[in-house]
Each structure stands twice: as structure tokens, then as C-alpha cells.
KOLPA-175892 format. One record per atom (N, C-alpha, C): residue number from 0; residue in one letter; atom name; x negated, y negated, z. Coordinates in steps of 0.02 Angstrom, whole numbers. Last residue first. Example, Ala and Ser with C-alpha at 12.3 -4.5 7.8 and 13.67 -1.06 7.14 Angstrom:
<dofis>
pos_code_site_c1_c2_c3
1_S_N_-642_112_354
1_S_CA_-684_53_357
1_S_C_-645_-2_394
0_A_N_-660_284_390
0_A_CA_-615_225_390
0_A_C_-660_165_390
</dofis>
This chain:
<dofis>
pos_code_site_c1_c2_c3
216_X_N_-3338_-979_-1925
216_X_CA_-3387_-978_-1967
216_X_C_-3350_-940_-2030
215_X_N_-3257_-1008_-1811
215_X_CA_-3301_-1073_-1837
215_X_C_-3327_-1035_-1898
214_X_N_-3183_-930_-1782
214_X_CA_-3226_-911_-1733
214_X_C_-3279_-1013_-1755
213_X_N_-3084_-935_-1877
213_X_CA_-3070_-968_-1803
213_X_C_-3121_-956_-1769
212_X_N_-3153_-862_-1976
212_X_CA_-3144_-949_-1961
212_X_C_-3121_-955_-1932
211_X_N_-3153_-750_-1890
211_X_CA_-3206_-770_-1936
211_X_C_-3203_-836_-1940
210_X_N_-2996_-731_-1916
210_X_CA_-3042_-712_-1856
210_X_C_-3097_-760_-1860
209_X_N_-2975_-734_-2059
209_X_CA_-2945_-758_-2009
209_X_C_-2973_-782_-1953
208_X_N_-3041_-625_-2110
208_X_CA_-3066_-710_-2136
208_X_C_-3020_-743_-2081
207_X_N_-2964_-527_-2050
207_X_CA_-3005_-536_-2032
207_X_C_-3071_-595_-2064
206_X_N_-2854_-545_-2135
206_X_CA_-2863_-557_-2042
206_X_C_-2916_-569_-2029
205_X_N_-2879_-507_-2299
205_X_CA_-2848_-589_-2255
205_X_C_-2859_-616_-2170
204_X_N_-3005_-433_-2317
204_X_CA_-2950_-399_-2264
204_X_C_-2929_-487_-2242
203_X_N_-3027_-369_-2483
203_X_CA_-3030_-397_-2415
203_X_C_-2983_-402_-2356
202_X_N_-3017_-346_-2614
202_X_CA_-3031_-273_-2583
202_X_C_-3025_-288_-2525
201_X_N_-2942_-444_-2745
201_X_CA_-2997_-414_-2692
201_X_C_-2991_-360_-2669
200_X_N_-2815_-446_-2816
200_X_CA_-2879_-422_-2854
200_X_C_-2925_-413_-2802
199_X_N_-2799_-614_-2746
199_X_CA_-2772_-576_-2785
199_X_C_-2827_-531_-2822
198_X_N_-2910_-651_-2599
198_X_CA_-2869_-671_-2660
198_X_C_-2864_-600_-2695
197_X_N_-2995_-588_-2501
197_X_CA_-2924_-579_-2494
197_X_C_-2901_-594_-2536
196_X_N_-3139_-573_-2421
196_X_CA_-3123_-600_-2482
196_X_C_-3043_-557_-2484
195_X_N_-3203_-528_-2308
195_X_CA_-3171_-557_-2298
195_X_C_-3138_-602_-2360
194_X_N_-3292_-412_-2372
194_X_CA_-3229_-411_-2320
194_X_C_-3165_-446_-2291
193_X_N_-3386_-494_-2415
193_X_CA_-3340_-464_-2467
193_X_C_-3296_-448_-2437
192_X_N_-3445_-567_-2322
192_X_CA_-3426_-627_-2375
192_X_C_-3394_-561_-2415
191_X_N_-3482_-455_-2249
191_X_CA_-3429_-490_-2205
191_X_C_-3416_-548_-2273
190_X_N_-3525_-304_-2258
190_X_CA_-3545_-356_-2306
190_X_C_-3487_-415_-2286
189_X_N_-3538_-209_-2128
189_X_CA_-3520_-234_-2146
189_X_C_-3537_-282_-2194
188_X_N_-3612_-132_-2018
188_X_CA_-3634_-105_-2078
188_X_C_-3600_-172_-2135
187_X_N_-3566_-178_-1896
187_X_CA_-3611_-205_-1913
187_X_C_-3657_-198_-1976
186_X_N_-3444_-78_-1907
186_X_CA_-3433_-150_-1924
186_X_C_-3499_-195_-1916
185_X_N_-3511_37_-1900
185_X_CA_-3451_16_-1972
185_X_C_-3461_-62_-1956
184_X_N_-3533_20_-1765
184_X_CA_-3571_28_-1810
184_X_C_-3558_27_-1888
183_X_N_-3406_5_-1687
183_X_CA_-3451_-43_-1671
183_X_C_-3491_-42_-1739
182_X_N_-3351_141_-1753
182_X_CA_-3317_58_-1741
182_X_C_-3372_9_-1748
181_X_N_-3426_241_-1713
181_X_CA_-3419_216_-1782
181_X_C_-3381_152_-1782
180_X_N_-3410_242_-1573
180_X_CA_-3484_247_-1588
180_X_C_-3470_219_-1655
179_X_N_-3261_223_-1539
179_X_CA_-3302_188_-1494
179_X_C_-3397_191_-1508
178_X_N_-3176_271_-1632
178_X_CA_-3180_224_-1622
178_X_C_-3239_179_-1565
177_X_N_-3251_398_-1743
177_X_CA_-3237_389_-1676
177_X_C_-3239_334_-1675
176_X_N_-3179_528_-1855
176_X_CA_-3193_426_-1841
176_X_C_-3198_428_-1773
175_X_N_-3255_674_-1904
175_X_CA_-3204_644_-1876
175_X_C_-3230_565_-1853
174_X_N_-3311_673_-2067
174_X_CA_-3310_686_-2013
174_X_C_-3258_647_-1966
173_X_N_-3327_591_-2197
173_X_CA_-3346_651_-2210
173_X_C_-3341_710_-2140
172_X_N_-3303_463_-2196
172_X_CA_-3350_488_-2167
172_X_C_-3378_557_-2178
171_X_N_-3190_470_-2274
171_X_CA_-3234_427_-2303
171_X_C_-3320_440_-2265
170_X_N_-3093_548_-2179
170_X_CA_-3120_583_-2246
170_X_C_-3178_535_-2295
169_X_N_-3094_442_-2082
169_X_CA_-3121_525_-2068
169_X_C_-3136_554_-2131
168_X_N_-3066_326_-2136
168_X_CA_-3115_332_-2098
168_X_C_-3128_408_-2102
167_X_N_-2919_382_-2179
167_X_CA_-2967_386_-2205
167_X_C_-3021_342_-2208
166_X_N_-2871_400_-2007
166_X_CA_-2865_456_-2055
166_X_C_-2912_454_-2127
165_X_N_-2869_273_-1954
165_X_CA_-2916_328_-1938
165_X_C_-2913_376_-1974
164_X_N_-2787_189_-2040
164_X_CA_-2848_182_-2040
164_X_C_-2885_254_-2028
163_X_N_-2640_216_-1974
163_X_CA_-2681_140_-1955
163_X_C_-2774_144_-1983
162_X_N_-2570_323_-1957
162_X_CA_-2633_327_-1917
162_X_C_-2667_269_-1909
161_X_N_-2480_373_-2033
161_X_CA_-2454_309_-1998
161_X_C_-2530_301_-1938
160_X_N_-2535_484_-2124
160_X_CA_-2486_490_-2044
160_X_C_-2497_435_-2003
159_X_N_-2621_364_-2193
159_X_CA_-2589_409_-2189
159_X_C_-2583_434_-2137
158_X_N_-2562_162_-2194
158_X_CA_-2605_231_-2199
158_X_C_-2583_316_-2189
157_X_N_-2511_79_-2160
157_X_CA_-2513_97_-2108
157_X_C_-2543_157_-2115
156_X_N_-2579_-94_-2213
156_X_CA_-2576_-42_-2242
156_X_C_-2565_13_-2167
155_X_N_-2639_-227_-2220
155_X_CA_-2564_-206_-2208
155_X_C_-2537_-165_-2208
154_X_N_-2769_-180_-2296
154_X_CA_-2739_-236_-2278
154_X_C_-2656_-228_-2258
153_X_N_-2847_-114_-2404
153_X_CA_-2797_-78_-2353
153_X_C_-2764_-131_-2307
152_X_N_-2844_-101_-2556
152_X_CA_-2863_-139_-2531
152_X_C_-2826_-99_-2464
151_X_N_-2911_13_-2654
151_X_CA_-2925_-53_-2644
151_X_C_-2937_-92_-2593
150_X_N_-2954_199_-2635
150_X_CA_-2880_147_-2630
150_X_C_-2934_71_-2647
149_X_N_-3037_291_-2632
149_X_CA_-2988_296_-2655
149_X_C_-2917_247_-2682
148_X_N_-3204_283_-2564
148_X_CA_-3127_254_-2563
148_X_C_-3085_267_-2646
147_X_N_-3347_409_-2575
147_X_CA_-3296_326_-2606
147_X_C_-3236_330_-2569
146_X_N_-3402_479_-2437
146_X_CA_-3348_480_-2476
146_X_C_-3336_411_-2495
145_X_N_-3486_431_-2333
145_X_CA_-3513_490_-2357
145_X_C_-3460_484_-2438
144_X_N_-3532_260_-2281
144_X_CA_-3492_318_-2282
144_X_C_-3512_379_-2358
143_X_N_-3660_209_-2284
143_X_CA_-3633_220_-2209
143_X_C_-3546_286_-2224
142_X_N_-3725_189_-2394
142_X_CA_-3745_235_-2381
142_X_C_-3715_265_-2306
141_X_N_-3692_87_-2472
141_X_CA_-3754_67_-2420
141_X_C_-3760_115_-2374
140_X_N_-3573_102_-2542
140_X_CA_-3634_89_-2553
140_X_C_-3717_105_-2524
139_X_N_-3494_114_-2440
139_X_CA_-3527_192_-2468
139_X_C_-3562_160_-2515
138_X_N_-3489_-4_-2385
138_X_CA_-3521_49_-2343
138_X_C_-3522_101_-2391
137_X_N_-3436_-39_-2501
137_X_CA_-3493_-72_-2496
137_X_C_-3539_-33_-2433
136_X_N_-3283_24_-2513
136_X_CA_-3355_30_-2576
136_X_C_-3421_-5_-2538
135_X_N_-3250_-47_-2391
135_X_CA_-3260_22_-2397
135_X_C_-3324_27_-2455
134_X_N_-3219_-163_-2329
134_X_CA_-3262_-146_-2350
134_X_C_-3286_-106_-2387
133_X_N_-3104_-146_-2281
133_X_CA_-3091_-202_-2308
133_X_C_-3167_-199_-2362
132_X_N_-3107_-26_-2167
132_X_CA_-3087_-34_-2248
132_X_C_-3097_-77_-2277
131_X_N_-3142_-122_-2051
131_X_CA_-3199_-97_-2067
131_X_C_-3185_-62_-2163
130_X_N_-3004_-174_-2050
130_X_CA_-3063_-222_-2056
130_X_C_-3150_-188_-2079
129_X_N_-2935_-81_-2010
129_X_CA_-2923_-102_-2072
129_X_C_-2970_-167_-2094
128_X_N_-2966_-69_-1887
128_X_CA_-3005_-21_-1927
128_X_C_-2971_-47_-1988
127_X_N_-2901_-137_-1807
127_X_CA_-2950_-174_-1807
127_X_C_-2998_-102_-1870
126_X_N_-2734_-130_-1903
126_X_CA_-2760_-135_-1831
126_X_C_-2847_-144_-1864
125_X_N_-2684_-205_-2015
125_X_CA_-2624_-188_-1940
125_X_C_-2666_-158_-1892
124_X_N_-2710_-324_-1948
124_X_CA_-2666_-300_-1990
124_X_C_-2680_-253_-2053
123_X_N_-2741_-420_-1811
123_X_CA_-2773_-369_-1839
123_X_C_-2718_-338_-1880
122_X_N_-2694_-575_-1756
122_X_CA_-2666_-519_-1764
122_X_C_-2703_-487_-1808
121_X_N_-2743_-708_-1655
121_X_CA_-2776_-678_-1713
121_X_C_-2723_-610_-1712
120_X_N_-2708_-859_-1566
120_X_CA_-2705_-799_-1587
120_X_C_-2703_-785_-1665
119_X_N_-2810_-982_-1468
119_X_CA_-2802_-950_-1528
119_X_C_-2777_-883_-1540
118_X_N_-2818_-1133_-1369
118_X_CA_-2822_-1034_-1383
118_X_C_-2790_-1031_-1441
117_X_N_-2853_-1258_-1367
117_X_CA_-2885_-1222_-1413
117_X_C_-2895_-1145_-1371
116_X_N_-2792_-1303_-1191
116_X_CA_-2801_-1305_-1284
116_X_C_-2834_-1256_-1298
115_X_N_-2661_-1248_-1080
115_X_CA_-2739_-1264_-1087
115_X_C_-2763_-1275_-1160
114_X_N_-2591_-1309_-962
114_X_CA_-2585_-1320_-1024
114_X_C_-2664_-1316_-1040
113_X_N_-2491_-1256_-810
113_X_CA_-2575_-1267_-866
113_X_C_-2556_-1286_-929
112_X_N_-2402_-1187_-737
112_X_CA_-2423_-1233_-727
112_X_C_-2476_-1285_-744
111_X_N_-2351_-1069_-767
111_X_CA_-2385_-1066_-718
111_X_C_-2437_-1151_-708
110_X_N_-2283_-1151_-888
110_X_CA_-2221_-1106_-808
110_X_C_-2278_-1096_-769
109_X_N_-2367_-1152_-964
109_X_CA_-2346_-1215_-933
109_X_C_-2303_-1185_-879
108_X_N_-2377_-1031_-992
108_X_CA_-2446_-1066_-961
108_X_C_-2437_-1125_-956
107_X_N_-2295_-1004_-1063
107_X_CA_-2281_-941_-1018
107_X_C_-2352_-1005_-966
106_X_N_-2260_-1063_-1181
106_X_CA_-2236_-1092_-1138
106_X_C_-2258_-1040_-1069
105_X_N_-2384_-1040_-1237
105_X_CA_-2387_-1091_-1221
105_X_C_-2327_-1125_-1172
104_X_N_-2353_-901_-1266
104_X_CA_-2388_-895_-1227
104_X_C_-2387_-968_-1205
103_X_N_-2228_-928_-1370
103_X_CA_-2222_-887_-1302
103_X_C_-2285_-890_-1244
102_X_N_-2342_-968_-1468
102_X_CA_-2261_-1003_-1433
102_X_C_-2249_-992_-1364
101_X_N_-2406_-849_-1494
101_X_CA_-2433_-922_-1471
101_X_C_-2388_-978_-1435
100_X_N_-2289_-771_-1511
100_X_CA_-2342_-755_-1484
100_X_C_-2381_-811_-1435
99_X_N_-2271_-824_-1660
99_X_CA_-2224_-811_-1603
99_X_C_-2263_-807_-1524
98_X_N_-2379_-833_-1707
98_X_CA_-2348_-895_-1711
98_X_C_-2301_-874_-1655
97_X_N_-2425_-695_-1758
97_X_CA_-2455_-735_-1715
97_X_C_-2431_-805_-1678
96_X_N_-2304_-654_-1834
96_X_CA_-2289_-627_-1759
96_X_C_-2356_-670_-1704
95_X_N_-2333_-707_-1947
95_X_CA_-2262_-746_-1889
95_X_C_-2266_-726_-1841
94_X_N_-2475_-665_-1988
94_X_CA_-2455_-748_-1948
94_X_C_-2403_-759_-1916
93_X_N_-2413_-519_-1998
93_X_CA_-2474_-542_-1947
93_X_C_-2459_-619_-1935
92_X_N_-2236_-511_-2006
92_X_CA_-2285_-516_-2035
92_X_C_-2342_-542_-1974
91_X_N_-2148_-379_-1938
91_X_CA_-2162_-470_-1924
91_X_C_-2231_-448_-1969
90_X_N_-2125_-255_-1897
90_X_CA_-2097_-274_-1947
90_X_C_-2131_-357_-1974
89_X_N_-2271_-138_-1830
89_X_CA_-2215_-204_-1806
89_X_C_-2200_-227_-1871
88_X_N_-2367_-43_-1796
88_X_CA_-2304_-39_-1850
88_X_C_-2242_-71_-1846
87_X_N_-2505_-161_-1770
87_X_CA_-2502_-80_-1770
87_X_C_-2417_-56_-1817
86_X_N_-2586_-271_-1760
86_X_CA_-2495_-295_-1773
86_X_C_-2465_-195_-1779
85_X_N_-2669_-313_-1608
85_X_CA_-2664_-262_-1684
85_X_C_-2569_-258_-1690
84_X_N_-2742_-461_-1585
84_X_CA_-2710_-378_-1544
84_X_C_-2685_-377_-1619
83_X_N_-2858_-575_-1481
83_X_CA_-2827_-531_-1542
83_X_C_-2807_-478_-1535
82_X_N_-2848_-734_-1450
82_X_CA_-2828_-660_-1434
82_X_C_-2823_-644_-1478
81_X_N_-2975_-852_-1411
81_X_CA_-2951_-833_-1478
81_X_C_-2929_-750_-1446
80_X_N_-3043_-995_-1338
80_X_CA_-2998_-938_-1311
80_X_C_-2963_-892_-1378
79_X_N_-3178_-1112_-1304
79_X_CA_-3115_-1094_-1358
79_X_C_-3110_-1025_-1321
78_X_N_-3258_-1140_-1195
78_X_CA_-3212_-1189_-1221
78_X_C_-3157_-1188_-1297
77_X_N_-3256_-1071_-1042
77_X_CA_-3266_-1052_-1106
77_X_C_-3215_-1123_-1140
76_X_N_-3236_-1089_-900
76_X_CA_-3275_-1153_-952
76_X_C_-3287_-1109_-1010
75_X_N_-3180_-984_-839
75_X_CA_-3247_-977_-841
75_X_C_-3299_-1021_-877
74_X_N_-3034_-1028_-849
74_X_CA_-3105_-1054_-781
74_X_C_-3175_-1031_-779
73_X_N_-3026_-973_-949
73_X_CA_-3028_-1065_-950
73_X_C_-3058_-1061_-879
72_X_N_-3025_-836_-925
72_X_CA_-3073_-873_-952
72_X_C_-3087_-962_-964
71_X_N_-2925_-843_-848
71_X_CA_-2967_-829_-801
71_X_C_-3029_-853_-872
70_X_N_-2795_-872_-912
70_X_CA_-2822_-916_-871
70_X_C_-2912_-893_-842
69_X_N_-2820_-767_-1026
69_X_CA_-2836_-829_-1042
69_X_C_-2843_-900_-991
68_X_N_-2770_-698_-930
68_X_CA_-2823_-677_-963
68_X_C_-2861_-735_-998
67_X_N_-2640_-701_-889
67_X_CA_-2695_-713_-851
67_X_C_-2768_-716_-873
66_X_N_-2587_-699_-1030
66_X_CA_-2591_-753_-1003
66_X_C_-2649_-749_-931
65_X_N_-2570_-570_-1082
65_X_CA_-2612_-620_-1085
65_X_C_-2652_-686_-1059
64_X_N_-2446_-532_-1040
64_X_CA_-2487_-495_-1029
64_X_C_-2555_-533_-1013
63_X_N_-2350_-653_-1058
63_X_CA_-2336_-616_-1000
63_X_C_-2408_-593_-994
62_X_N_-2353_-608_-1202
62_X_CA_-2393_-691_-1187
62_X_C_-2381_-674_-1093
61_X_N_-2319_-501_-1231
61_X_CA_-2381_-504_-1247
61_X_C_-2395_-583_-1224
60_X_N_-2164_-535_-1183
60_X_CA_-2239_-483_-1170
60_X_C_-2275_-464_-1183
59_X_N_-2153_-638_-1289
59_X_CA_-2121_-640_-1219
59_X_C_-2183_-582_-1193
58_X_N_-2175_-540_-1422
58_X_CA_-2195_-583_-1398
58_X_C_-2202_-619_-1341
57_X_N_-2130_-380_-1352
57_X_CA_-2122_-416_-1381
57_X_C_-2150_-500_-1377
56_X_N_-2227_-212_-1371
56_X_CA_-2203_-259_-1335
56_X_C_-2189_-313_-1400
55_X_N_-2220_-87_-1449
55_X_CA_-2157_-111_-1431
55_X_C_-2146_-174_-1403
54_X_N_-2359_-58_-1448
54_X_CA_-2342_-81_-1524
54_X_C_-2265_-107_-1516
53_X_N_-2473_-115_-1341
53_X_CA_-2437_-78_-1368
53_X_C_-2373_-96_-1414
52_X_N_-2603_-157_-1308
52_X_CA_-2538_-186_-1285
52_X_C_-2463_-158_-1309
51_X_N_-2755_-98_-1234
51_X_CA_-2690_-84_-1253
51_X_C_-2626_-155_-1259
50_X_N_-2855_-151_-1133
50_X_CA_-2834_-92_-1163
50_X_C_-2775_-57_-1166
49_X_N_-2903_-286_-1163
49_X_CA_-2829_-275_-1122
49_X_C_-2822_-207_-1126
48_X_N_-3048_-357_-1149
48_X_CA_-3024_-306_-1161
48_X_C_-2948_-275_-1115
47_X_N_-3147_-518_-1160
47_X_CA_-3108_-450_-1121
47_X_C_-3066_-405_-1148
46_X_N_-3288_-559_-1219
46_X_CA_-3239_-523_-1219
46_X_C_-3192_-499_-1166
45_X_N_-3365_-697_-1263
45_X_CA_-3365_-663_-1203
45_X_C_-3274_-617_-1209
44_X_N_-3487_-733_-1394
44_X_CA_-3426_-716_-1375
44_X_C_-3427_-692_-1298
43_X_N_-3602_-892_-1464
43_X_CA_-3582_-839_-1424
43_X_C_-3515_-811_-1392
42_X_N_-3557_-927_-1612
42_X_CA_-3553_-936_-1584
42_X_C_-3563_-878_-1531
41_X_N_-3629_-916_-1776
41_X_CA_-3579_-878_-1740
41_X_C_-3600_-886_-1670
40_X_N_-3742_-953_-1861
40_X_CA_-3710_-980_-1823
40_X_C_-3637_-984_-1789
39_X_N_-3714_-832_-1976
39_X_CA_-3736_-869_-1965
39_X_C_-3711_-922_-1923
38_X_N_-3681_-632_-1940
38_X_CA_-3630_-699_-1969
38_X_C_-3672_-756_-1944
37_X_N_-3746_-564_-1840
37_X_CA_-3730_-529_-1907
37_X_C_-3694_-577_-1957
36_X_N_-3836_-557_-1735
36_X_CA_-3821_-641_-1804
36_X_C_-3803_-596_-1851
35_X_N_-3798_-505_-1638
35_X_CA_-3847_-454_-1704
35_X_C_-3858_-496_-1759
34_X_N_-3730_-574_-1582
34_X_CA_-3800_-541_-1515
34_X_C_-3833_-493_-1603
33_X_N_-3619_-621_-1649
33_X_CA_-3673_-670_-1620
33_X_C_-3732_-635_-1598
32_X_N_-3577_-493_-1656
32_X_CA_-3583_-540_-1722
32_X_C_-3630_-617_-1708
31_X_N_-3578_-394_-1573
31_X_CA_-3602_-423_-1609
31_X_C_-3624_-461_-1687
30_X_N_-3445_-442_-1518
30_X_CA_-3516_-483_-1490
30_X_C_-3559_-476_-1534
29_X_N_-3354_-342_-1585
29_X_CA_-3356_-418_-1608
29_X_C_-3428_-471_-1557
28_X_N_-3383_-207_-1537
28_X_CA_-3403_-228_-1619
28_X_C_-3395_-331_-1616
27_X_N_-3317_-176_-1406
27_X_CA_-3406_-149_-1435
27_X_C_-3421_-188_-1489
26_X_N_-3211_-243_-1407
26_X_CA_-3227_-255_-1367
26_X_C_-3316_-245_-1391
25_X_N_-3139_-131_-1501
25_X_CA_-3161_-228_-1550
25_X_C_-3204_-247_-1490
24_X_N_-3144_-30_-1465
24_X_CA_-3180_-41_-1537
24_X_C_-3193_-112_-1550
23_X_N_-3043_-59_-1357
23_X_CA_-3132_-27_-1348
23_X_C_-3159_-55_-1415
22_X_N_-2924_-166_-1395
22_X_CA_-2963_-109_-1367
22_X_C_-3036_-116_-1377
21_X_N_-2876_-310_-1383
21_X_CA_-2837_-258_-1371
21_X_C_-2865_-177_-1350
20_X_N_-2956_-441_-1335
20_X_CA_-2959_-398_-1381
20_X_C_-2913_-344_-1343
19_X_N_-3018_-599_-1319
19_X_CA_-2961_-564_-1286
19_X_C_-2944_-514_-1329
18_X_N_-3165_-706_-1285
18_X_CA_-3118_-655_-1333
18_X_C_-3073_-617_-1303
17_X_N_-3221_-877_-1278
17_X_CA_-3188_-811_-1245
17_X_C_-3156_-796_-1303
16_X_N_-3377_-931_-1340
16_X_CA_-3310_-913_-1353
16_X_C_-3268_-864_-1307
15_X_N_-3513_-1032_-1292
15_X_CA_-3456_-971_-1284
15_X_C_-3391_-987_-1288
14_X_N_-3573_-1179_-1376
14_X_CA_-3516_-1149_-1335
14_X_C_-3512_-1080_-1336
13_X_N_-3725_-1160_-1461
13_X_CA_-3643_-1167_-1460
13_X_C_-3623_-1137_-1389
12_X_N_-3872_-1247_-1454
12_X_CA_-3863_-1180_-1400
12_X_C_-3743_-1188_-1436
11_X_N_-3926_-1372_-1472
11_X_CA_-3915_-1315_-1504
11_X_C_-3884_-1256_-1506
10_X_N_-4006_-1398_-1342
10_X_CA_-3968_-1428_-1376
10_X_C_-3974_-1374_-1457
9_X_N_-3935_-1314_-1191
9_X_CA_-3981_-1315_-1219
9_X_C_-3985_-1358_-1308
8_X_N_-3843_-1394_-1045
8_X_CA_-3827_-1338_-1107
8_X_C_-3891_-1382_-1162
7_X_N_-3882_-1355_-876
7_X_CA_-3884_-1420_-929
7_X_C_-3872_-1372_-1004
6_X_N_-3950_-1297_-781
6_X_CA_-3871_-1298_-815
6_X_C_-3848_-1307_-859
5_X_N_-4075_-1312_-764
5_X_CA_-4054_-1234_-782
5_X_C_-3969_-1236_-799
4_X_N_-4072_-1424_-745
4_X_CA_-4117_-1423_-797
4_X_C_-4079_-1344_-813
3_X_N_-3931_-1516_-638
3_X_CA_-4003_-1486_-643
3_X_C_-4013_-1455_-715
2_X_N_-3875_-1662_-694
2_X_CA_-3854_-1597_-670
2_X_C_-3939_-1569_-687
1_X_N_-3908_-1816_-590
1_X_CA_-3896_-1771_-643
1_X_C_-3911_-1714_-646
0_X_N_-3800_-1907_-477
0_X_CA_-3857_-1861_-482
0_X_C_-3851_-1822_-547
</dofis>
């Protein structure tokens, strides 16, 4: 029997992506990149939100954490799985500690008994507001922040009082950063082909070209 008309995937239509995000800010800001086509043929996302994984755990517990997370979206027929969590003031560079991570989680989902493909980990570096920096001149271009930038590039950067960003967000704003109204909205302010420019001399954020082409685009 063939599958009814309302199931049937529309031709054109991409796959949903499951997303596995560490907090609020990426949970509000990365849908839309498909629900605002802020990025061309960006796949639809389905997020969950771990809130939190915190900056001590170790690979072993972050694939522990995850792992249900990534089972419950393989049963939701999402057919790619991409985690992302913020490398916050861990020694490991963003790819080794993703590589570790991915290791750990592949064996943590054969012990429960799965092998599932195409998940993907993404590390934010060092967290998901060094993605909205990556930008900076081009939001005070465009009129979203009040204050130029001072600096280039912030990419790996733990910033001042080890704040990861929020500190100059606040003086670029001209006000205090809130991650859950300026997150989402910084990052749809975004020029995403300059953000994501990283060669020598850029201003871009390497992770987040990361993200971006693992998403496909």
C-alpha cells in the first residue's frame, strides 16, 4: 500500500535536522536560520536544549549526557543529528575536544546498543556569543550595535573577566547583553558570508563556518 499523501515528503521540502544545543541563546537563534532563510537552503532544524553542560565535564560526560538526546531524535526520523556545546575555558582545542566527544559518544550508543550515523559534533569557541563577535563591525554597521569593536577577531577568545563575550556585547551595545532577546536578534542581524570568513587577517568565527557546513550550507 502506498504511504498516504499527507506523509509522503514534499519534493523539495529537505530533511529536518536535529539540533542538540547547550543553552537558551542557541536554542532561540539557530531555527532561525531555516524559519527566517537567513542562509539559502538551510535545512529545517529541530532543537533540543541541554541547559547546560558545563565547562568541567569530560568527554565520557558529555557523550553520557547526550546520548539520550540523540537517541530520542533518531526516533524522531530526523536524518542528521549535529551537537553543539561551548568549549567555555577547556584547554583542548574546539576540533580535539569535538573528536573526543564524538568517540566517546559512539562508543556510549553502541553500549546502549545503536549505532546511529551522521551525528555530528560542533564545539562553539568558546561559546555561542563569539559567533555573534565574529561580526561585530558589520552589526555596528547596520546599526545593531551602538559601539565599534575594538578588537578583530574573537574566536577563541575568553574575553574580559573570562565572561566569554558577554562583557563586550555589553559595551558594543551600549547596555546590558541579554542572552535570550539580543542572542536570537544579533544573530539574525548577522552578515553570515563575513562571519564565517576565518583565513588569516579575517574577523570570522572558524566554528561557526563549521556549524554552517555541517548544516549543508
Amino acid at each position: 500500500m502506498s504511504a498516504s499523501p499527507h506523509r509522503s515528503r514534499r519534493s523539495g521540502v529537505l530533511p529536518t535536522v536535529g539540533v542538540i544545543v547547550e543553552g537558551d541563546a542557541e536554542f532561540l537563534a539557530l531555527p532561525l536560520l531555516h524559519r527566517k532563510s537567513l542562509i539559502p537552503n538551510c535545512p529545517p532544524l529541530k532543537p533540543i536544549n541541554l541547559h547546560g553542560v558545563g565547562s568541567d565535564r569530560k568527554p565520557v560526560g558529555i557523550a553520557k549526557l547526550i546520548a539520550p538526546r540523540v537517541n530520542q531524535l533518531h526516533t524522531a526520523r530526523c536524518k542528521q543529528i549535529v551537537v553543539c556545546f561551548d568549549r567555555e575555558q577547556r584547554t583542548e582545542c574546539a576540533p580535539g575536544l569535538a573528536k573526543a566527544v564524538s568517540t566517546a559518544l559512539h562508543a556510549e550508543l553502541l553500549a546502549g546498543g545503536k549505532a546511529i550515523p551522521n551525528v555530528a559534533i560542533v564545539v562553539a569557541d568558546r561559546a555561542f556569543e563569539a559567533w555573534l563577535l565574529a561580526d561585530a563591525s558589520g552589526l555596528h554597521a547596520r546599526g545593531l550595535f551602538k559601539n565599534p569593536p575594538s578588537f578583530r577577531s574573537f574566536e577563541g577568545h575568553l574575553g574580559a573577566q573570562e565572561r566569554k563575550g558577554v562583557v563586550e556585547l555589553t559595551r558594543l551595545l551600549g547596555r546590558e547583553y541579554s542572552k535570550t532577546k539580543d542572542g536570537p536578534a544579533l544573530f539574525e542581524g548577522l552578515s553570515f558570508a563575513d562571519a564565517r570568513k576565518h583565513a588569516v587577517g579575517d574577523r570570522g568565527s572558524r566554528s561557526l563556518d563549521k556549524l554552517l557546513r555541517t548544516f549543508g550550507v
